[in-house]
N, C-alpha and C positions, 0 to 999 in steps of 0.2 A: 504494500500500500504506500502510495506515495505520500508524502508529509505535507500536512495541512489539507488533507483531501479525507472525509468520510468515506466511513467502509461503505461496500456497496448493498444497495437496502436501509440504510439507518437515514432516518431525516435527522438532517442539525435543528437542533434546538426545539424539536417535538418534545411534548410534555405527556407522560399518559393518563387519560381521565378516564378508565375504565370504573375505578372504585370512588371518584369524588363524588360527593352526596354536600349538600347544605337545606337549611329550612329556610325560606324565603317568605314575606308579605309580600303580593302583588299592589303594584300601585297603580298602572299605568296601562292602556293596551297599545302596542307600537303598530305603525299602517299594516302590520302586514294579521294584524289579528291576534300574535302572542301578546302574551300578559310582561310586561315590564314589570322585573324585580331588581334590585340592589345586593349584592353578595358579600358577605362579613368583609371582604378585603378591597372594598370600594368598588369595583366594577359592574357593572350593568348585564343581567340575565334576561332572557329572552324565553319564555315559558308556554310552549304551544296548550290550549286547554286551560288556561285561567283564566281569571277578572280580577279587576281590581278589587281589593278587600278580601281576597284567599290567601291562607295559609299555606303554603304548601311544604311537601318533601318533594328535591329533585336531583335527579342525575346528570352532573357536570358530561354533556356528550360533545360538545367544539370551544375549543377555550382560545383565547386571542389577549393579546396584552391589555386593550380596556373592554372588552366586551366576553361573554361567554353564551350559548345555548344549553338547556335545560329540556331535561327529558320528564314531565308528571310521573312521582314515585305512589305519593301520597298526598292526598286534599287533608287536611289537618282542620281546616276549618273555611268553611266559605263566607262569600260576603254578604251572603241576604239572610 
């Protein structure tokens, strides 16, 4: 392998979010119809299947340095 070059198959600087899980309030719905939530380390979730004023549990599934997507684990609590 040559030096300064990734082995072949490995992405530089991939993070894996098979097991990240967080509990989110939804605040927010973004144009595309997910629910807008906030994650304990500042950044902005994107939640298919909520509304504003749910609780949820969810599954870290595409993570980006300010933004991430969110897979519904668990509804904890809704908004009505």
């Amino acid at each position: 392998m040559a030096a300064g070059r990734p082995e072949r198959g490995v992405v530089s600087g991939a993070v894996s979010t098979a097991e990240a899980t967080a509990e989110v309030t939804v605040r927010a719905i973004a144009a595309g119809g997910s629910g807008v939530a906030d994650l304990p380390d500042g950044r902005v979730v994107f939640v298919p299947r909520t509304a504003p004023g749910d609780r949820a549990r969810i599954r870290l599934v595409k993570e980006r340095p300010r933004w991430a997507e969110g897979a519904l684990q668990r509804l904890l609590d809704t908004a009505g």
